[in-house]
N, C-alpha and C positions, 0 to 999 in steps of 0.2 A: 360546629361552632366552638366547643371548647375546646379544640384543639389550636386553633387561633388566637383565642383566649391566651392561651398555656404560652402559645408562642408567643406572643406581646410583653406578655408580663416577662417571661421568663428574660425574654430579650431587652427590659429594661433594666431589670435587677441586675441579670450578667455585667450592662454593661458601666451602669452607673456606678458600682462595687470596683469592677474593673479601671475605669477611669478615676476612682478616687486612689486604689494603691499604686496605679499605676504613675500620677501626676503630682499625687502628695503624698505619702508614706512611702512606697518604695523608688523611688526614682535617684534619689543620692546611691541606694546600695546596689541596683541594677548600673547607674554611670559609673561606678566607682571600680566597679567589676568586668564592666566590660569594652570601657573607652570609645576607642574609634571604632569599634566594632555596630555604634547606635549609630545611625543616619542624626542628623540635624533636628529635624523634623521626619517625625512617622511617615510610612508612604497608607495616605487614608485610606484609598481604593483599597489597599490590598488588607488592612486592619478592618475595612467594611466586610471585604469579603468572607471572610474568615467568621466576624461574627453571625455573618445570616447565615451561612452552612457551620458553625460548629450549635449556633441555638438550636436549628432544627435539629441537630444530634440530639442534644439534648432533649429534648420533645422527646423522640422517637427511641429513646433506650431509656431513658427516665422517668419524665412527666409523663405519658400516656401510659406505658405499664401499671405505673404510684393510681393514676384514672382511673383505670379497668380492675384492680382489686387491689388497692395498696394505701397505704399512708403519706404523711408528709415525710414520716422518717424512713419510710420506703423508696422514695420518691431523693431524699436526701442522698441515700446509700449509694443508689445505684447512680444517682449524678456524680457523687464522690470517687466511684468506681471506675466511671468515664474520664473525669480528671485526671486523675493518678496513673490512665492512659494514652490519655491523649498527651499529655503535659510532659507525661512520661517519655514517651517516644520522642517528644521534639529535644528534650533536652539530655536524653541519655543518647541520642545520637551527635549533638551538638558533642558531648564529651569524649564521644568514641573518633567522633572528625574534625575538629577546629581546635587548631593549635590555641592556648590559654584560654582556654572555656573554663570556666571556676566551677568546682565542685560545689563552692554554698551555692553560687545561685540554682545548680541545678537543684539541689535538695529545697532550697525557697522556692524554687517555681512550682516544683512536683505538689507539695504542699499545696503553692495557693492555687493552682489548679482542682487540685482538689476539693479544700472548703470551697471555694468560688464556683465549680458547676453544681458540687452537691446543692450548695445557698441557693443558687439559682434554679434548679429542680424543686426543689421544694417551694418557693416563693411563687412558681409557676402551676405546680398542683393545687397551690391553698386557692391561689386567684381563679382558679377553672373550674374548681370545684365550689369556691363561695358562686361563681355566676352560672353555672349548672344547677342550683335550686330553685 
């Protein structure tokens, strides 16, 4: 049961954190940066997909390790750590193959991949563990 917990929460935080830099803090520096390269409008399916399999990552290398003997700043780190890889790969491949792929944004993405799954690991260990007593 708390790992559905874990999953909910963690799935809400991810996404509502994500949907606010995405739609209102960074969205001039991402368009600015990468032009015709953004579709019009997101393709939802496939921005849905990604979040139900990248959350349960997150569960599954994070939250439930931080569960079974860890912390919130446990639970933080290794979210952080998933970021900074996962985030890492999409966009340090982007620059290895796509002609005018900008160096900030990858270093901004790498980043907010990182506080953003760590936040999200953490936000999802406190919530499973506050409903686990």
């Amino acid at each position: 049961m708390s790992y559905i917990v874990a999953y909910i929460a963690t799935a809400v935080v991810f996404f509502a954190i994500d949907y606010v830099w995405l739609s209102r803090i960074a969205v001039d520096f991402y368009r600015s940066r990468m032009g015709d390269m953004l579709l019009a409008q997101p393709n939802l399916a496939a921005a849905g997909l990604f979040y139900l399999v990248y959350v349960a990552g997150i569960v599954y290398f994070a939250v439930a390790p931080a569960l079974s003997s860890g912390t919130a700043l446990s639970a933080f780190a290794a979210g952080a750590i998933l970021g900074l890889i996962a985030y890492g790969t999409y966009d340090m491949t982007n620059l290895a193959t796509l002609r005018n792929w900008s160096m900030a944004v990858t270093v901004v993405d790498i980043a907010w991949g990182a506080f953003l799954t760590g936040t999200a690991a953490a936000a999802g260990y406190m919530v499973a563990m506050h409903f686990s007593r």
